[in-house]
N, C-alpha and C positions, 0 to 999 in steps of 0.2 A: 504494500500500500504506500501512495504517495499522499505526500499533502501542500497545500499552495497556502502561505499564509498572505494575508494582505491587511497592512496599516495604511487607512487613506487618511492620511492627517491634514490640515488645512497648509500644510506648507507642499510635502509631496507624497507622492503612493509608495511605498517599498511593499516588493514583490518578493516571494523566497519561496523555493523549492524545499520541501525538507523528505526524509526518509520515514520510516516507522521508528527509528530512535532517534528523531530531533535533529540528526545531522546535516544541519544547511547548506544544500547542494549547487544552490544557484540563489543570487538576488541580482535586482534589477529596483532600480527606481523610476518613476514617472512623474510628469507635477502632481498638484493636487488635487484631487476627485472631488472635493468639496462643492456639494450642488448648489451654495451661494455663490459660487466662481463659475464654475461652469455648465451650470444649469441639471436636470435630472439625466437629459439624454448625454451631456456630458461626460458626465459622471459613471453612467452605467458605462457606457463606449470604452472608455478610457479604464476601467476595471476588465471588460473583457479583453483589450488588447495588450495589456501586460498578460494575463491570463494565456494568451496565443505567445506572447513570447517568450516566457518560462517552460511551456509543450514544446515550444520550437527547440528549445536550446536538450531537452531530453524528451524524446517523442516518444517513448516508452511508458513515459508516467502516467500517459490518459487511460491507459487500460486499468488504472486500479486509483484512483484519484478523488479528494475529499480537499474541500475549500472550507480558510475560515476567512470570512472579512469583517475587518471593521471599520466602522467610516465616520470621519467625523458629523457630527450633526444628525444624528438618525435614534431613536430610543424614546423620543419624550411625547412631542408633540405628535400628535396619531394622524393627521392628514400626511406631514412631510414623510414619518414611515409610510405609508401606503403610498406615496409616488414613485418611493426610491426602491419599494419591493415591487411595484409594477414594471419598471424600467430594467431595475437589474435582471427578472425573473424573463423577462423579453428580451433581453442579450446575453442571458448565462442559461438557454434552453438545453438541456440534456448536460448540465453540469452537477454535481453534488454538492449545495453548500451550503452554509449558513451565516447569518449575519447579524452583525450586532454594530455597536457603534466604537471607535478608539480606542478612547477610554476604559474601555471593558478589557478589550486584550489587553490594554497596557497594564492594566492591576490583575489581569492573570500573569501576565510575563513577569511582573516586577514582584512578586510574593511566591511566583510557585505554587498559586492555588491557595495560600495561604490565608486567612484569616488578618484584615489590618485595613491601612489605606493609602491610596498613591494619590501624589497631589501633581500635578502637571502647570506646569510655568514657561508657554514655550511662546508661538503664535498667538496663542490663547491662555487661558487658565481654568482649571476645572480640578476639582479633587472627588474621591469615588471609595466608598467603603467598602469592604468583602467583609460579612460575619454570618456567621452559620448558614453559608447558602441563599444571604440576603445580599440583596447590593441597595445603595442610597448613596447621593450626591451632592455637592454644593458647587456653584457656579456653573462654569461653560454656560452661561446667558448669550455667547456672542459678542464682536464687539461693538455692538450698536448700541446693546441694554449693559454689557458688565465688562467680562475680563481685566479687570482691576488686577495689577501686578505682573500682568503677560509683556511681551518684549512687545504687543503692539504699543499698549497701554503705557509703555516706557518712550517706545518711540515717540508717539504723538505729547507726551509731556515735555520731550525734547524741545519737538519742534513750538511748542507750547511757549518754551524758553526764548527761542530762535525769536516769537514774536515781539516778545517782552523784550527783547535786546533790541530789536527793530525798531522799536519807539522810544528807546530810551527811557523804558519801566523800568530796567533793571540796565549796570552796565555790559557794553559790549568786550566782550571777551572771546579765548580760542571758540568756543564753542558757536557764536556768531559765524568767527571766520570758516569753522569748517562745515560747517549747513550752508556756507553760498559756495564751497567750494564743491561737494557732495555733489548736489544738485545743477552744477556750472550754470550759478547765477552769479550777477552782479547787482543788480536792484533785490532787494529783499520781496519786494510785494511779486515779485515773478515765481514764489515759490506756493501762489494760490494757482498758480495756470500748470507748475510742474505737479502738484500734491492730484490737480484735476484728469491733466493726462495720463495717472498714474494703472496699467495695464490691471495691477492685482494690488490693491491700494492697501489694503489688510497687511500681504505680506511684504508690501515693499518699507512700509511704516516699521512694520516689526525690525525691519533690519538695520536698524536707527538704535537699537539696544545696545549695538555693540559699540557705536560708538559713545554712548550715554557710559557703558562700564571701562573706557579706554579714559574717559576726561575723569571718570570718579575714580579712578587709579592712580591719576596724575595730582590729584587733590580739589578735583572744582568742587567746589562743596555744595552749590546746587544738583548735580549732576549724584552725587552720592545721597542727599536727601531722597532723591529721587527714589535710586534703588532701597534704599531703608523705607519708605511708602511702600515700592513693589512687595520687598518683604512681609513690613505687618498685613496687607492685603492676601497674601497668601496664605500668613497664617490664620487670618481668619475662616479661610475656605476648609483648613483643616480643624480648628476647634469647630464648628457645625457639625463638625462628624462626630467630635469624641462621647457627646455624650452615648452613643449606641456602644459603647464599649466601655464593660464594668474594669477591668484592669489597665495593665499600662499599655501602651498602643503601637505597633510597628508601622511607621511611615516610612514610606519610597518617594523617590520622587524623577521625574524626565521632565527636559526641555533644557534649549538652551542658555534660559538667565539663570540657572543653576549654577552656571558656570565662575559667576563674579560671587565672590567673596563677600563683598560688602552685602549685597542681596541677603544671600548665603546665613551670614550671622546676624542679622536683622528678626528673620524668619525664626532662627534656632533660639535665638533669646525669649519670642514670643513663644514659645515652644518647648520650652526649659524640662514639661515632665514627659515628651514625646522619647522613643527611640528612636531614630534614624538611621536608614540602612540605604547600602547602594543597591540601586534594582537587580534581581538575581537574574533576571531576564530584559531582552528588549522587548517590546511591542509585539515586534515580528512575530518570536518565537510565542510569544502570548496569543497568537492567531493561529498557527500552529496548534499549539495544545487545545486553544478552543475546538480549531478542528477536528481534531482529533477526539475529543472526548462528547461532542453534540451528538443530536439524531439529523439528519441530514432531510433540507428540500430537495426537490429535482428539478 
């Protein structure tokens, strides 16, 4: 038996081949499947065609083949599921799979099936509980209603700064000069015509984080505020959760404003009685094992 795991997160799809022991045989990535990006048919399309190039790369695997996907934006609201199972179930005809949303594989990859909770801090933000075969959630609202503490949510307070310096609210500093450099403007108000032509505006803001964790390194102290917000916002995603859990609570956590430190200790200090641990799994493999262990559609 083979199995095809798929994380469609709102930045990009990862595609992985795996064996009947977990062993990752093949990945492939795509952009993101995300049906606010690219609609339902989108979406579905671009899930089957990684799906065709994973067969292509070992043509053997369809004779015994079991799919887990997960997609961001799919679980809550009952119309959006019912688009996204009409569309997928109309381009993945004669395939074995099941589906779910991200965040599910990714708190199965990141515990090992275990009992606790994964909080996500990436393009978005979303935390998600596993206990006795329950699951419950706090945020991923999107970022039109939430994501408070996501590397969108960072970037756009960036550029939030960017304005403030523009007018002379606050002073202009490196952080000025490199949002017109970024963007190769010269008048500041030209970065309402660049933010407008922006292809994938979601994740091109979110990639404003890194520079938000490069100037809070160097010591801007706006720039570090920043991330210490992104923090306690995240930790609030995770205290929502804790009270489902009478002891002490193992948190994971993915994405990349994980990565800055400042963030990083921000979040832990709100978080003082949590444990934290590094995800035992990615995403991927947490698709995988969903696979593997669901009843499967046709």
């Amino acid at each position: 038996m083979y199995y095809i795991g798929i994380d469609g997160g709102g930045t990009k799809t990862a595609f992985g081949l795996f064996d009947e022991c977990g062993t990752c045989l093949y990945r492939v990535n795509y952009p993101t499947c995300h049906f606010l990006q690219v609609g339902f048919d989108g979406c579905a399309q671009l899930i089957k065609k990684g799906i065709e190039d994973v067969i292509k790369h070992q043509p053997d695997c369809s004779k015994e083949l079991q799919i887990g996907i997960g997609i961001a934006g799919y679980g809550n609201y009952k119309a959006v599921c019912e688009q996204l199972e009409s569309h997928i179930e109309k381009e993945l005809k004669g395939y074995r799979y099941v589906l779910t949303n991200d965040m599910h594989i990714a708190l199965i990859g990141a515990l090992d099936g275990q009992d606790g909770i994964a909080v996500v801090a990436g393009t978005g933000s979303i935390a998600m509980a596993h206990i006795h075969s329950k699951i419950y959630r706090t945020g991923g609202w999107g970022y039109q209603l939430g994501d408070e503490g996501s590397a969108y949510w960072i970037g756009k307070k960036l550029l939030n700064e960017f304005c403030k310096q523009a007018d002379y609210r606050q002073p202009r500093d490196e952080l000025y000069d490199r949002i017109l450099d970024y963007f190769k403007i010269e008048n500041p108000y030209e970065i309402i015509s660049a933010i407008h032509d922006m292809n994938n505006e979601r994740t091109e803001i979110a990639a404003l984080a890194k520079m938000c964790g490069v100037l809070a390194d160097k010591g801007h102290a706006i720039c570090q505020d920043i991330l210490k917000q992104a923090g306690y916002h995240i930790s609030q995603l995770v205290e929502g959760l804790l009270p489902y859990f009478e002891k002490e609570v193992q948190v994971t956590y993915y994405g990349g404003v994980f990565k800055n430190i400042i963030f990083k200790q921000a979040l832990c200090y709100q978080l003082s009685d949590c444990r934290f641990t590094e995800p035992i799994h990615n995403a991927l493999v947490g698709a995988y094992m969903f696979a593997k262990k669901e009843s499967f559609l046709k």
